[in-house]
C-alpha angles and dihedrals in degrees: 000000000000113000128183114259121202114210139165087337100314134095112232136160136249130171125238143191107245102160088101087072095051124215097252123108106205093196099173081059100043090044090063097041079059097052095038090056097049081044096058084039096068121093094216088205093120096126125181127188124252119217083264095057098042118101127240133066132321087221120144103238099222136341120288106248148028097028100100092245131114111261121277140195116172137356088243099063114130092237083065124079100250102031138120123295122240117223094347120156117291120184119296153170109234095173123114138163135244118210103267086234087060097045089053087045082053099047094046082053096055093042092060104054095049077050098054090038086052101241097136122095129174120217129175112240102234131145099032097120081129138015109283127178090181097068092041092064084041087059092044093044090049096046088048095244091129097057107096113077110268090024123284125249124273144158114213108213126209133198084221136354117285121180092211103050090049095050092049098054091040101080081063111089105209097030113093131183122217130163124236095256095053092042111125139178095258096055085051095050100039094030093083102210121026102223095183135166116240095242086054084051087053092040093053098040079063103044096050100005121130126264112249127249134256090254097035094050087052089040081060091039092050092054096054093255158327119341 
C-alpha cells in the first residue's frame, strides 16, 4: 500500500506492508475495546446518602392517625425534600479487563480501517533538537490536519518516547502523542489522523500483526528470508 510520507516540508509517497494489519474490522471486538477504556476511565467516586446517613431527627412528624395527612415517619424519608436517596451511586470500581488477544485484535481492527479510509500518514521526525511549536504546526499544516476550522484531530505515533516531540505537538488541543507500545484501539478510534513514524509503523505491525500464512511463511522460506 502507498502511504504519504512528510519529509523535510514535502508530501511524498512510500509504499508500505501493511498485510500484517489485515483488512478485517472486527467491530463487535473494537466496540468493546471502546466501552471497556472509558470504563476503566471512570472514577466511580459519585456517592448519595441513604435515609441512615442523612442528617436531622428520627422523630415521628406527627402522630399516625386522625390528622388528615398522609402517614410519616421520619423527616428523612425519600418521598421529603431533603431525604435519603434510594438506590443512588455508591462508590465503585467500574474498571475491567479485555483478553490482551482480543485488545490487539481490536487494535489491528481499528488500524486497518484508518489504513483502507487513508488517515494514516507517515512523517520523518527531524528538527526537534528542542521543543518547537513552530515545526509541529508546520507537520500538521503540511499533513492537512489543520485544515478544518478550530484544528482537526490527530495522534501523533513514536517509535519511543521523546520529550521534545511531546512538548511541541501539546499546545495544540485536539493533537495527542502516543508511542507505539501504549497505542491502543481507542486512541486510534477517537484520535482523528494517525501521523506515525515509520519505525512506529514497523513496531506496531509486530506487536499486533497477523501471523503469516502457510504459503506466505514458505514463500518467505523459499527466498532465503524476510523481506
Amino acid at each position: 500500500m502507498k502511504l504519504k510520507l512528510y519529509r523535510e516540508g514535502k508530501l511524498a509517497e512510500r509504499e508500505v506492508d501493511t498485510r500484517a494489519f489485515g483488512e478485517k474490522v472486527l467491530y463487535r471486538t473494537l466496540k468493546d475495546a471502546l466501552v471497556s477504556y472509558q470504563a476503566n476511565q471512570r472514577q466511580g467516586t459519585a456517592s448519595t446518602r441513604t435515609r441512615g446517613e442523612v442528617a436531622g431527627s428520627g422523630k415521628k412528624p406527627w402522630k399516625q392517625k386522625h390528622t388528615g395527612r398522609a402517614r410519616a415517619g421520619d423527616r428523612k424519608s425519600p418521598i421529603w425534600r431533603g431525604g435519603g436517596t434510594v438506590f443512588g451511586p455508591k462508590p465503585r470500581d467500574y474498571s475491567y479487563h479485555m483478553p490482551a488477544k482480543a485488545r490487539r485484535a481490536a487494535l489491528r481492527g481499528a488500524l486497518a480501517g484508518k489504513l483502507r479510509d487513508g488517515e494514516v500518514v507517515l512523517f520523518e521526525r527531524s528538527g526537534f533538537s528542542a521543543p518547537s511549536s513552530k515545526e509541529a504546526r508546520a507537520i500538521l499544516a503540511g499533513v492537512g490536519a489543520l485544515e478544518v476550522r478550530g484544528g482537526s484531530r490527530a495522534i501523533v505515533v513514536l517509535s519511543e518516547h521523546d520529550a521534545n516531540v511531546w512538548k511541541s505537538f501539546r499546545n495544540f488541543p485536539r493533537v495527542s502523542v502516543r508511542t507505539a507500545s501504549d497505542l491502543c484501539a481507542y486512541d486510534v478510534v477517537a484520535g482523528g489522523l494517525v501521523l506515525a513514524e515509520p519505525a512506529a509503523l514497523e513496531a506496531l505491525a509486530a506487536r499486533v500483526g497477523l501471523e503469516p500464512t502457510a504459503g506466505e511463511a514458505s514463500e518467505v522460506t523459499q527466498g532465503g528470508g524476510a523481506r
